[in-house]
OpenMM code with the backbone's topology and positions (N, CA, C; nanometers):
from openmm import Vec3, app, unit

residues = "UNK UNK UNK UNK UNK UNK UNK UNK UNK UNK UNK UNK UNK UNK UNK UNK UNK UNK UNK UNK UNK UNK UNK UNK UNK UNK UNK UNK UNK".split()
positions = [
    Vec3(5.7266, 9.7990, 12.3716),
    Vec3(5.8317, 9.7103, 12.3187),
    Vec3(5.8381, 9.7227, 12.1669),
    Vec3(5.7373, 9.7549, 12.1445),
    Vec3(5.6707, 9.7320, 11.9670),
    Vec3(5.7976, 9.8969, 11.9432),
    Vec3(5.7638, 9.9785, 11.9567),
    Vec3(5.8383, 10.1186, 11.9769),
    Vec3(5.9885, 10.1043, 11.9677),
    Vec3(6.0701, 10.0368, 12.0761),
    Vec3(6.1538, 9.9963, 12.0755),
    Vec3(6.2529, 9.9080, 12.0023),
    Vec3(6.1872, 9.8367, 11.9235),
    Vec3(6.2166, 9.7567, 11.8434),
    Vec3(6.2210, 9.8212, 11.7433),
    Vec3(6.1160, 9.8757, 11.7076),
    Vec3(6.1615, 9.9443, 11.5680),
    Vec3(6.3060, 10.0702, 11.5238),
    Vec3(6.2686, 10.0952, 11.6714),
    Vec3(6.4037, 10.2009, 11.6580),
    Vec3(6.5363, 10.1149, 11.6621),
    Vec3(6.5360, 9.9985, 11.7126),
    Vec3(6.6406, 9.9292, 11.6761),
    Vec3(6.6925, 9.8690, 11.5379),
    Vec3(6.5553, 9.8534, 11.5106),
    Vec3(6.6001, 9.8385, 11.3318),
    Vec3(6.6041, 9.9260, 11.2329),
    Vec3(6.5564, 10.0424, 11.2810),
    Vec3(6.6232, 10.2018, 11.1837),
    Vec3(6.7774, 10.1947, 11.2240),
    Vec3(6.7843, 10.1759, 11.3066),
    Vec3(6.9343, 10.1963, 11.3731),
    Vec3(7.0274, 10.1269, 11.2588),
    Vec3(7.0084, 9.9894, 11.2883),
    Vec3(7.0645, 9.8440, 11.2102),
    Vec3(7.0575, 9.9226, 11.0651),
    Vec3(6.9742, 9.9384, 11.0232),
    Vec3(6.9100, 9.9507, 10.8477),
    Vec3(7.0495, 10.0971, 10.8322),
    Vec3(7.0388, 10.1935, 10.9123),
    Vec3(7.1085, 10.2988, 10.9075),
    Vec3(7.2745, 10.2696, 10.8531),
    Vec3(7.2805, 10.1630, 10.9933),
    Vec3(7.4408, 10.1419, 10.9809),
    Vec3(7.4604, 10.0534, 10.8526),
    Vec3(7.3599, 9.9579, 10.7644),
    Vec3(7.4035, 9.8481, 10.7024),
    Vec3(7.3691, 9.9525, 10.5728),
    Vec3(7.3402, 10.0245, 10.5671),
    Vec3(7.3700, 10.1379, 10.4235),
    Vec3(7.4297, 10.2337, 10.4476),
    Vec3(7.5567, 10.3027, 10.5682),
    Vec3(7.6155, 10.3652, 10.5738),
    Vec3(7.7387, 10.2267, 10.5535),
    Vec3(7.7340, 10.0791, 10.5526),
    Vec3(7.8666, 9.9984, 10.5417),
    Vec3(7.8671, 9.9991, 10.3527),
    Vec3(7.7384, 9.9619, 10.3106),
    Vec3(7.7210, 9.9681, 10.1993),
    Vec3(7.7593, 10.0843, 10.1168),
    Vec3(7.7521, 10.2019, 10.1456),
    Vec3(7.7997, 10.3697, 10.1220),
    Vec3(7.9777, 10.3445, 10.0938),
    Vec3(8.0124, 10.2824, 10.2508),
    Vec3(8.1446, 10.2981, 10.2533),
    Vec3(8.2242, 10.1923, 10.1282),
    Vec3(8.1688, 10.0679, 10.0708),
    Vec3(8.2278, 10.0073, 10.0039),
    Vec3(8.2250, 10.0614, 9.8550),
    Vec3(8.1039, 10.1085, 9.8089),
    Vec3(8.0179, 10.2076, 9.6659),
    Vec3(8.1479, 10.2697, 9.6591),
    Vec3(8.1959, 10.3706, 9.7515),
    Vec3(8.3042, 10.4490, 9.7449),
    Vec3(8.4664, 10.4060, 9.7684),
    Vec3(8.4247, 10.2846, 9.8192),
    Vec3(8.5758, 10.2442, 9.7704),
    Vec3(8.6171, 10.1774, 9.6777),
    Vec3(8.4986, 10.1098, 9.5943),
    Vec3(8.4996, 10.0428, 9.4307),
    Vec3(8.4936, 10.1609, 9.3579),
    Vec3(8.4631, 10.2811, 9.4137),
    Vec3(8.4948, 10.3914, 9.3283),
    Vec3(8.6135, 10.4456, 9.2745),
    Vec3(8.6561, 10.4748, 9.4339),
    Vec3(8.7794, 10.5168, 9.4298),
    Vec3(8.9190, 10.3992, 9.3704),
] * unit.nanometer
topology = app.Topology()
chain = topology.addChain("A")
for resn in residues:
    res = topology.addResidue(resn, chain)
    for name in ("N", "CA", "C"):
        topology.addAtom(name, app.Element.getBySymbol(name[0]), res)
């Protein structure tokens, strides 16, 4: 479970700095 969980929060962490990525670049642009 311990296993599992963590891969769920690489997951989470992944997507919430690929949302963060997407905004960087649109205060850019």
């Amino acid at each position: 479970r311990r296993k599992e969980g963590k891969e769920v929060t690489d997951s989470l962490e992944q997507e919430g700095s690929t949302v963060m990525n997407k905004e960087a670049n649109s205060d850019a642009g």
